[in-house]
C-alpha positions as CSV (number, residue, x, y, z in Angstrom):
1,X,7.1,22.3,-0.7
2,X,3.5,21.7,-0.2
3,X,2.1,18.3,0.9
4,X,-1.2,17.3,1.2
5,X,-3.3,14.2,1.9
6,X,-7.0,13.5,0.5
7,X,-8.9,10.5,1.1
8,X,-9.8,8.9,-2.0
9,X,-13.7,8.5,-3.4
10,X,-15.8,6.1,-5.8
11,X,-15.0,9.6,-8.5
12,X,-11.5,9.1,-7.9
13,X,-11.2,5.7,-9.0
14,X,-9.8,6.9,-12.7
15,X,-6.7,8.6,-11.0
16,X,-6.6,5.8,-8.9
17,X,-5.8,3.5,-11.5
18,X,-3.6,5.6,-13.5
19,X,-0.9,6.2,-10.2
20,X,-1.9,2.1,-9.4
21,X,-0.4,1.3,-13.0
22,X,2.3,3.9,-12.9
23,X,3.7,3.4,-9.2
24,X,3.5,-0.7,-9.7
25,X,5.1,-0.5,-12.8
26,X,8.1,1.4,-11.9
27,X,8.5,-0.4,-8.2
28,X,8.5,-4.1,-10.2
29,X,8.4,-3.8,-13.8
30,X,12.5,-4.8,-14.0
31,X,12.2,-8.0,-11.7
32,X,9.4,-9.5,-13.1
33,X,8.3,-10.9,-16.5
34,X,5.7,-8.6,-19.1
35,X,3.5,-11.7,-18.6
36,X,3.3,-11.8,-15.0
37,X,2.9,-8.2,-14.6
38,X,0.6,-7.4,-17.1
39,X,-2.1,-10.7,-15.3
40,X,-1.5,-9.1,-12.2
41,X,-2.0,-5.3,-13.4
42,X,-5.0,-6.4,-15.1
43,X,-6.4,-8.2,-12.1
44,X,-5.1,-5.9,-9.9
45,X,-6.3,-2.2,-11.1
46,X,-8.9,-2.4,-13.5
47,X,-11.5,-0.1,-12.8
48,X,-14.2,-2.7,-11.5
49,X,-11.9,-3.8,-9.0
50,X,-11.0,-0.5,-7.8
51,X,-14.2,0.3,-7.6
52,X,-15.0,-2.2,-5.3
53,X,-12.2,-2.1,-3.3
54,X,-13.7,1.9,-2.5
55,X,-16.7,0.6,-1.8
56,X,-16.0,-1.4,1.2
57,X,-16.1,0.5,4.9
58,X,-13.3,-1.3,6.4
59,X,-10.8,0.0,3.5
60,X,-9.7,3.5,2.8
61,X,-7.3,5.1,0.1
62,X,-5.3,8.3,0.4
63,X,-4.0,10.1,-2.3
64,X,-0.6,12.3,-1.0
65,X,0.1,15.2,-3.0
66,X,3.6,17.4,-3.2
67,X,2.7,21.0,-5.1
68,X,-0.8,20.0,-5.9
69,X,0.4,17.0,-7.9
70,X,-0.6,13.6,-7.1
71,X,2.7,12.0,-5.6
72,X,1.4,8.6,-4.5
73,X,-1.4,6.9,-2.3
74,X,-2.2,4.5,0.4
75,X,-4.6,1.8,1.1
76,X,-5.4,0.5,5.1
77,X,-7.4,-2.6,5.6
78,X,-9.0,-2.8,9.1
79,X,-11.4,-5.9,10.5
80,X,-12.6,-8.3,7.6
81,X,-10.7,-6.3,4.9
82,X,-7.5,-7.1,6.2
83,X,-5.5,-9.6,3.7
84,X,-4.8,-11.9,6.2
85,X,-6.5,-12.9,9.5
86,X,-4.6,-10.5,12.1
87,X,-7.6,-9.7,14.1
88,X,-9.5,-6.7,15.4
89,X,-6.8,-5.0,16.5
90,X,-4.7,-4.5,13.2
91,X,-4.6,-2.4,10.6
92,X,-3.4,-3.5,7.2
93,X,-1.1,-1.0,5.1
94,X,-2.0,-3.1,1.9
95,X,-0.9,-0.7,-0.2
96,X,1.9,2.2,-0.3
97,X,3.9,3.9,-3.1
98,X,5.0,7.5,-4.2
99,X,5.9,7.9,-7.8
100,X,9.8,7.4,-8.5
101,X,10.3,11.4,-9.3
102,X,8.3,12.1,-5.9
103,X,11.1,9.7,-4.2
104,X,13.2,10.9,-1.2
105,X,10.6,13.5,-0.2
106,X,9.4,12.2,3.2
107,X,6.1,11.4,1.4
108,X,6.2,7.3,2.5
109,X,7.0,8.5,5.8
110,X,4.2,11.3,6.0
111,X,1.7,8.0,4.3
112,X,2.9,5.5,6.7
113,X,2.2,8.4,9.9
114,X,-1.2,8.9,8.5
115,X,-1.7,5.0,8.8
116,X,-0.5,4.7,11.9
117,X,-2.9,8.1,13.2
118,X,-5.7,6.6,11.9
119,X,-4.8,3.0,13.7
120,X,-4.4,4.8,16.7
121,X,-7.7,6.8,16.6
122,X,-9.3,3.4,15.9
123,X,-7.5,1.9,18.9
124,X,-5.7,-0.6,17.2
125,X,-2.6,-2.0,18.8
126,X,-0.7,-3.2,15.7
127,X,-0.1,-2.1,12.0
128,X,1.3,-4.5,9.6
129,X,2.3,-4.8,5.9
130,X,3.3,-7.2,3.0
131,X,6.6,-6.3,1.5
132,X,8.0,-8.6,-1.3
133,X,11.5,-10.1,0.0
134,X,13.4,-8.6,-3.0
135,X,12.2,-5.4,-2.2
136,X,15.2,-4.1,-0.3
137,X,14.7,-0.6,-0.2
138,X,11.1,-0.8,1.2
139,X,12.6,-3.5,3.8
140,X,14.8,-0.8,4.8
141,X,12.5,2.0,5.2
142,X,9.8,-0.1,7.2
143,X,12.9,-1.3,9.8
144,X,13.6,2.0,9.9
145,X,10.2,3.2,11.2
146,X,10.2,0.2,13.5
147,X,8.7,-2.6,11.6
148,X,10.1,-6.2,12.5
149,X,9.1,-9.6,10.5
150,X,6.8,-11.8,11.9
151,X,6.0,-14.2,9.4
152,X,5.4,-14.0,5.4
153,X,2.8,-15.5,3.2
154,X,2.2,-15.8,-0.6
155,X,1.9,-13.0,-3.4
156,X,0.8,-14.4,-7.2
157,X,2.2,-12.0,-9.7
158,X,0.0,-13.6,-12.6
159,X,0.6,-17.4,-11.8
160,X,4.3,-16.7,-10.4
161,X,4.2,-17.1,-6.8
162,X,6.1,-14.9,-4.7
163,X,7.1,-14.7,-0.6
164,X,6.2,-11.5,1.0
165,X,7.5,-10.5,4.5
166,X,4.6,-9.6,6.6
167,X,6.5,-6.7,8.8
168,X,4.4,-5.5,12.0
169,X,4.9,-2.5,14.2
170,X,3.3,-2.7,17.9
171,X,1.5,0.8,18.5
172,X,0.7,0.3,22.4
């Protein structure tokens, strides 16, 4: 078993949105409505907003591979990127998913170490993360890897709001 992580560019953005759609869709597709996902998919991942979101210094994607197959990805927010104001000394795991077949390989784990490297390189004290309440299996994993709640804020799938726990992890 092979595994191996590539930071994403601008020329990636077409693979980005098709493991975006793919990943999204199985994680939430049976707990929320066709209308809800389909506005936030759209919003979300099309290709102009990917783009963009490349674009910007203080974001970075990762694609993780397992036998030379695209497995999943990763998105960090630092400074002005972050989705909420946490400061200079965060990093923001915005976004994090493996493909269900790619499940139970260590691949979040091996994503989630890479954030955590590259926090630490950028001397930043904290790491923190959205993760919708009904998500229980995600809640898990991050408590296992030593995330606590510390607050939550608002997610909008489409025009259906939603409470995310914002889970943090002290670094120093």
């Amino acid at each position: 078993m092979t595994i191996n992580i590539k930071k994403c560019t601008l020329e990636d953005s077409r693979k980005l949105q098709e493991i975006s759609y793919e990943t999204f869709n199985e994680t939430f597709k049976h707990q929320n409505s066709p209308e809800s996902m389909n506005a936030y998919l759209e919003k979300a991942f099309n290709l102009k907003q990917l783009e963009k979101e490349l674009s910007i210094i203080s974001s970075q994607f990762f694609f993780v591979y397992l036998n030379n197959e695209v497995a999943g990805y990763l998105k960090i927010n630092t400074n002005e990127a972050q989705s909420e104001e946490m400061g200079d000394e965060s990093l923001e795991i915005e976004r994090i998913y493996i493909k269900n077949k790619f499940q139970k390989h260590g691949l979040g784990k091996y994503l989630l170490n890479k954030a955590i490297e590259i926090a630490m390189k950028c001397n930043k004290k904290k790491i923190w993360l959205g993760v919708w309440e009904n998500n229980k299996n995600a809640i898990a994993f991050y408590k296992k890897m030593g995330f606590v709640q510390t607050g939550t804020h608002s997610f909008y799938m489409g025009d259906e709001e939603q409470i995310d726990f914002i889970m943090t992890k002290t670094l120093i």
